[in-house]
C-alpha positions as CSV (number, residue, x, y, z in Angstrom):
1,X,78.1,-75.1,-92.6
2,X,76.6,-71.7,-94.0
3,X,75.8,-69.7,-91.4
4,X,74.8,-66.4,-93.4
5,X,78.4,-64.6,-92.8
6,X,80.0,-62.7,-94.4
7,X,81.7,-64.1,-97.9
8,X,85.7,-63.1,-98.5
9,X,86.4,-62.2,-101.7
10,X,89.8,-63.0,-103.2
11,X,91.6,-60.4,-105.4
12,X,93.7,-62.3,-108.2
13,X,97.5,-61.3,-107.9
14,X,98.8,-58.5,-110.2
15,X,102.1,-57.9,-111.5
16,X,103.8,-55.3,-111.1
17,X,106.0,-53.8,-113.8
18,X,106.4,-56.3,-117.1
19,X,104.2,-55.7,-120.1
20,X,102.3,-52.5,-119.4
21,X,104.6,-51.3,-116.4
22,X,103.6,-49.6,-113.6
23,X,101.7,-46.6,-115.0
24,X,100.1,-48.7,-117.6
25,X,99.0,-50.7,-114.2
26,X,97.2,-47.7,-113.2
27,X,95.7,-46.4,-115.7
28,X,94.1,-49.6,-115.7
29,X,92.9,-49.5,-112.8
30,X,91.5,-45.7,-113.0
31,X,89.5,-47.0,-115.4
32,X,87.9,-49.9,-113.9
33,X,87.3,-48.0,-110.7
34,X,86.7,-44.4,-111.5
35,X,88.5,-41.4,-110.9
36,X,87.4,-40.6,-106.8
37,X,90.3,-40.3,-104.3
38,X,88.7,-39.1,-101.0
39,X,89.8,-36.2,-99.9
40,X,92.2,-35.7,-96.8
41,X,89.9,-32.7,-94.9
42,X,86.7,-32.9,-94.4
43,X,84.7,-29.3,-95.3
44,X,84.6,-26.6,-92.6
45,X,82.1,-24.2,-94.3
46,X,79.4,-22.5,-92.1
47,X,76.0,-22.2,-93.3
48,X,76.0,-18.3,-94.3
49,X,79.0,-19.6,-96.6
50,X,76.8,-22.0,-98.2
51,X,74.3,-20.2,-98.3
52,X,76.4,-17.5,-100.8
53,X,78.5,-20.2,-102.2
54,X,79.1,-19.5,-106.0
55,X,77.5,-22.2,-108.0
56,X,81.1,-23.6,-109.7
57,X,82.0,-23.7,-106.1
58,X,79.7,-26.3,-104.6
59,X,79.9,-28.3,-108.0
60,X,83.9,-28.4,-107.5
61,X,83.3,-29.3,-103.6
62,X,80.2,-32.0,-104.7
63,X,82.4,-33.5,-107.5
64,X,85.7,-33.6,-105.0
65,X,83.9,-36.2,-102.7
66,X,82.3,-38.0,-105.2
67,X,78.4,-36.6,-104.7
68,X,76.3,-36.0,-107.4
69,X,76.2,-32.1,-108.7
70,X,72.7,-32.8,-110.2
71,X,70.1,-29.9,-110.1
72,X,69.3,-26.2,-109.8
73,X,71.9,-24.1,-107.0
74,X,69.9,-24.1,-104.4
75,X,69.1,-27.7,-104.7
76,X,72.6,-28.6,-104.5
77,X,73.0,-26.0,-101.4
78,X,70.3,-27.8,-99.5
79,X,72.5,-31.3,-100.6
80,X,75.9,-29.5,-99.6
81,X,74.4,-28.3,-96.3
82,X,73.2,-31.6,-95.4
83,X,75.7,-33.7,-96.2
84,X,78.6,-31.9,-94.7
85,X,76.7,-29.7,-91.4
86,X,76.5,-31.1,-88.2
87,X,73.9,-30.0,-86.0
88,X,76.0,-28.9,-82.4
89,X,73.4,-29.3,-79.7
């Protein structure tokens, strides 16, 4: 019966260690799935400090969580602010 679910999708095994060993493992698998690791702390900047940001700095804090760094500064400080201020009503 199909009932529109959600399909499971099975991951074929993987050896670990033999041919490639370990690191040869990962480096596979860096390049099949990119090079983003989230980071453990979320940004605590305030909005003067965005506002002022250096450009290299909000590229390095775009790039870190894996958003695009596209566009002229103040572009990507309206995309910084938005993405990482909450509004505290």
């Amino acid at each position: 019966m199909s009932g529109g679910g959600v399909e499971s999708y099975a991951r074929p095994p993987q050896k670990l260690g033999g041919g490639g060993g370990a690191n040869g493992q990962h480096a596979k698998d860096k390049e099949r799935c990119g090079y983003f690791q989230m980071p453990l702390h979320y940004p605590r900047y305030t909005r003067a400090e965005y506002e002022t940001m250096p450009e290299w700095k909000l590229d390095c804090l775009l790039s870190e969580y894996g958003l695009p760094i596209i566009g002229e500064v103040h572009q990507k400080r309206k995309f910084a602010m938005g993405a990482f201020l909450w509004n505290h009503n």
